[in-house]
N, C-alpha and C positions, 0 to 999 in steps of 0.2 A: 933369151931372144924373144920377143912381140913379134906379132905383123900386125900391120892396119886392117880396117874393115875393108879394104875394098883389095888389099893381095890377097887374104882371107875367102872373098865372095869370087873371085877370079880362078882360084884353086878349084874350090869346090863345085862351080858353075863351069870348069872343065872337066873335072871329074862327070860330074853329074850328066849332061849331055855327053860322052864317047861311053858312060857305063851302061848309060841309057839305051846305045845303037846296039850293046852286046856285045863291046870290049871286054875282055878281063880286068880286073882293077889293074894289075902291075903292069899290062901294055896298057893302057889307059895312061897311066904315072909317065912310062917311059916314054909314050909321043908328045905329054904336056914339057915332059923335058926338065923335070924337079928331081934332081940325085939324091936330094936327102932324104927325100920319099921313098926313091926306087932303091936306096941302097938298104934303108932301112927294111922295106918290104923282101928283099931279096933274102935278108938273113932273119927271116923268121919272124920279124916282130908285127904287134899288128897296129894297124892304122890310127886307131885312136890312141895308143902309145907315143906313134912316130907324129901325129895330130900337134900332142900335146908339149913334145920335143921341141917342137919346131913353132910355137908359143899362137896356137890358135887358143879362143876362148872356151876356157870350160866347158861352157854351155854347147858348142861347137864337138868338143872332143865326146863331149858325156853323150849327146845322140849319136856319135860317130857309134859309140862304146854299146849304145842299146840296138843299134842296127845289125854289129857284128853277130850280136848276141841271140838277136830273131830271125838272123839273115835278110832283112829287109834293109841291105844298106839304103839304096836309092831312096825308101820314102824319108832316110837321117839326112841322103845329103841336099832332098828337095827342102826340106821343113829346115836347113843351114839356109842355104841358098834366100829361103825368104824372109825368115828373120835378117840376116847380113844385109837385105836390099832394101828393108823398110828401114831399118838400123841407119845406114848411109843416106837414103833420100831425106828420113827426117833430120839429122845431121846439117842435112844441106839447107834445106826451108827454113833452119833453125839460122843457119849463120847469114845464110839472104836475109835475112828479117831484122840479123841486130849490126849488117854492113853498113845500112844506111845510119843508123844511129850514132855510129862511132867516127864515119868520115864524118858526120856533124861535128860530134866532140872535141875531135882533135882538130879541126878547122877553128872551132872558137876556142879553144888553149892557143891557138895560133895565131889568129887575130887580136885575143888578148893582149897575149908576150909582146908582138908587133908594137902594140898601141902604149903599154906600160913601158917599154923599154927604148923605144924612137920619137914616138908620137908626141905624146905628154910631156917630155924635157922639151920638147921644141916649142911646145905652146907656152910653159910654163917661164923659157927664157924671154917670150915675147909677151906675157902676161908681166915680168918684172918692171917692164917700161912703163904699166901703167899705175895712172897716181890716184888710185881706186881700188875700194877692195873688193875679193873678185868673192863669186857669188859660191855658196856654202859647196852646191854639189861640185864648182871647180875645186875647192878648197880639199874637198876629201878627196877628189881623181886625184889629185897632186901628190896627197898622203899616200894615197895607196901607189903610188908610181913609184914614190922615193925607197918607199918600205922595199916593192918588188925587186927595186935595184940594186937594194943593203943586202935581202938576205934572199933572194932567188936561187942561190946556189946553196947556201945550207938549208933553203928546206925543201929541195930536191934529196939533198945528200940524204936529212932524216925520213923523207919519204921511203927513200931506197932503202935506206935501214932498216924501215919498219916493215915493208914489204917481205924483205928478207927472211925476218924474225918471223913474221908471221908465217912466211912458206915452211921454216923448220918445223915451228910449232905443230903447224899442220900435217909433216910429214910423220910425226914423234909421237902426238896427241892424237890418240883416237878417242878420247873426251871430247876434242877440241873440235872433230870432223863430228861425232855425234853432234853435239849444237849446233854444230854450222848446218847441217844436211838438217835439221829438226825447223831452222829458223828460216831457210830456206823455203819451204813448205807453207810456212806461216807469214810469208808477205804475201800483200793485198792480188796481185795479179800473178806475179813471179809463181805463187805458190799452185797455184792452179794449174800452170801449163808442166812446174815438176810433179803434179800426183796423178795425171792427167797420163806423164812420160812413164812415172814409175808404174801406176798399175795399170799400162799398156804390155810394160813391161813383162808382168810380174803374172796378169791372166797367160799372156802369151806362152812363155817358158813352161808355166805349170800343165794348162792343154798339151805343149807338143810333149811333152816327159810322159803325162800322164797316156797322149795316142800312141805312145810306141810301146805301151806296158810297163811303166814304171810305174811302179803304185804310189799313193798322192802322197803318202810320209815320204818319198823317197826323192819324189819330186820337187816336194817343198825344201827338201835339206837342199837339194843341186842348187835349186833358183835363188837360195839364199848365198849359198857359196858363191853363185854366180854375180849376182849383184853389185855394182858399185856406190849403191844407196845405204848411209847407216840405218835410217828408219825403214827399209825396204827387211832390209837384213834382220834389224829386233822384231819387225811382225812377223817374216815368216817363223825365228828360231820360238816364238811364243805360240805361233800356230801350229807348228808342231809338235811343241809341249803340250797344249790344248786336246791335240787329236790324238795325240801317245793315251790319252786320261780317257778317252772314249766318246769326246763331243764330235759333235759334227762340226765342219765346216765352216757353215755358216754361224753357228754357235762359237766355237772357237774365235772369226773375226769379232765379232761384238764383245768380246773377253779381253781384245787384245787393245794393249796401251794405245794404239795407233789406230783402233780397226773403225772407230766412228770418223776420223777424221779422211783416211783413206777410199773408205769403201762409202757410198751412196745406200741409200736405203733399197732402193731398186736393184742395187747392184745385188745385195744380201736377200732380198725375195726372188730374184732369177737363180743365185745358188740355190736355195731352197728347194726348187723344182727342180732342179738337177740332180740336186742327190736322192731328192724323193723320185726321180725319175732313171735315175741310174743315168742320166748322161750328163755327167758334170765337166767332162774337159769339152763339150759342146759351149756349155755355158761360158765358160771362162774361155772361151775363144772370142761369144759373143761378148764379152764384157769388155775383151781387150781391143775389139773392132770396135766398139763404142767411144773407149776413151780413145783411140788412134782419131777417127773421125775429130772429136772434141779438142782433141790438141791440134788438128789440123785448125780449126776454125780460131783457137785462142790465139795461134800464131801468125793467123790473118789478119788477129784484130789490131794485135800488136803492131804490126806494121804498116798498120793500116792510121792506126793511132797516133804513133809515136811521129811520124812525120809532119801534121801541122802543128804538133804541140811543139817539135826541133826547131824548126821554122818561125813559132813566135817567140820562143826563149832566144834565138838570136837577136830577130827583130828588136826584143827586148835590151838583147846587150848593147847591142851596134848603137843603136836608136839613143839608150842612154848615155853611152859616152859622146854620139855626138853633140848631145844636150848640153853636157856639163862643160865640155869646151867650149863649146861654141856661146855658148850663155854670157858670158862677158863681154864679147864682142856685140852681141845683138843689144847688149845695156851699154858699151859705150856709143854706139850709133844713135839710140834713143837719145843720150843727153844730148850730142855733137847737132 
């Protein structure tokens, strides 16, 4: 059993305000009115057990698990609480940003179909009347109309096929997710706003493990477990192979397969001072504030972008096809 990020941040952002006022945790449980919580609590087990039961994130249960453990629940379930609400607002600015993009998309798949599949045979049976040949761009809209009409439905079907095949693969292949999450990274814009997310990610999770006294090898295994990045995942379990061997840190990311492409030069001279200054989950908080800011801004661009560029690729489509139909007639008017 999962929960979403946002029954997730609901639990916990109740918890958090009634333990806050000087509830007990279990009347706390039993006024939010969660049985599997309270039943669990009632017979001994404890919270980040019953957390992990009932399918919160790792990363969620392992501070629940370090809070228990220093008696500082409240600062496990405020540092939930704020990862879970940047988690969902970025979430959200992210899908605002590719909504407009996609009602584009499927309007002109829609416009298309419209125009190959009604449009084009109506002109094309009143292009037959005439006794002239029609000009190249109608000749190809034609072609491509007739093709849409023959096999529109088989190559849907091998779409769907392939889609398919490729979701198993994806499911089966953890080769196949490594590539994909690598190559992801490495497109022109795309990749910027994923290393932008991940080591927003990735400073974050390590600062809060490392402020609640988890020591940074230990920190770095959770944030790695926690992860649903494969590149995210190979730098830390190498960084912690790095740090096992007695490097530092900052030494360790520049060792690591990933760690020039991930980390900033700046990023690795602010570590630097952290560890030479003994406050390194300072740093990596500041790091992760930096890139959160920097995704904010790419994701502005984006949408910011991507809208006059949607706008003239229609332009483009609309505008051509009316060309190519209409092209014939405006050359039989010139002779006439």
């Amino acid at each position: 059993m999962s929960m979403t990020d946002q029954q997730q941040l609901d639990i916990t952002r109740k918890l958090l305000t009634l333990t806050k006022s000087g509830l007990p945790l279990l009347d706390a449980v039993k006024l939010i009115g969660i049985k599997s919580i309270e039943e669990g609590l009632t017979t001994g087990r404890s919270l980040s057990v019953i957390m992990d039961q009932c399918g919160f994130y790792p990363f969620c249960v392992g501070l629940i698990r370090s809070g228990e453990a220093t008696g500082d629940l409240l600062a496990s379930l405020e540092s939930i609480n704020l990862h879970l609400d940047k988690k969902i607002k970025l979430k959200k600015k992210l899908k605002k940003s590719l909504t407009y993009p996609c009602i584009v998309g499927i309007t002109a798949c829609l416009v298309l179909f419209v125009i190959f599949q009604w449009v084009v045979p109506t002109f094309e049976v009143m292009f037959s009347n005439f006794n002239a040949a029609l000009p190249w761009p109608t000749r190809l809209l034609i072609q491509y109309s007739q093709w849409f009409q023959a096999y529109f439905l088989y190559a849907c079907l091998i779409i769907f096929c392939l889609t398919g095949l490729i979701a198993l693969y994806w499911k089966y292949s953890a080769n196949f997710q490594k590539k994909f999450d690598r190559l992801m990274m490495l497109l022109p814009f795309w990749g910027k706003i994923r290393i932008a997310a991940a080591i927003s990610q990735w400073g974050k999770s390590i600062a809060t493990f490392h402020q609640h006294g988890i020591p940074i090898l230990d920190a770095i295994k959770e944030t790695a477990l926690n992860s649903n990045d494969w590149v995210i995942y190979q730098f830390c379990i190498e960084l912690k192979n790095y740090l096992s061997q007695g490097w530092s840190l900052s030494e360790s990311i520049r060792m690591t397969t990933h760690g020039t492409m991930l980390m900033k030069p700046e990023h690795l001279q602010l570590i630097r001072v952290g560890e030479a200054s003994g406050d390194l989950s300072y740093v990596l908080d500041v790091i992760a504030n930096q890139e959160e800011e920097a995704l904010d801004q790419l994701i502005d661009q984006l949408s910011q972008s991507m809208e006059p560029v949607l706008m003239i690729f229609m332009g483009l489509i609309v505008g051509t096809l009316i060309i190519a139909l209409y092209l014939p007639i405006f050359e039989m008017g010139q002779i006439l």
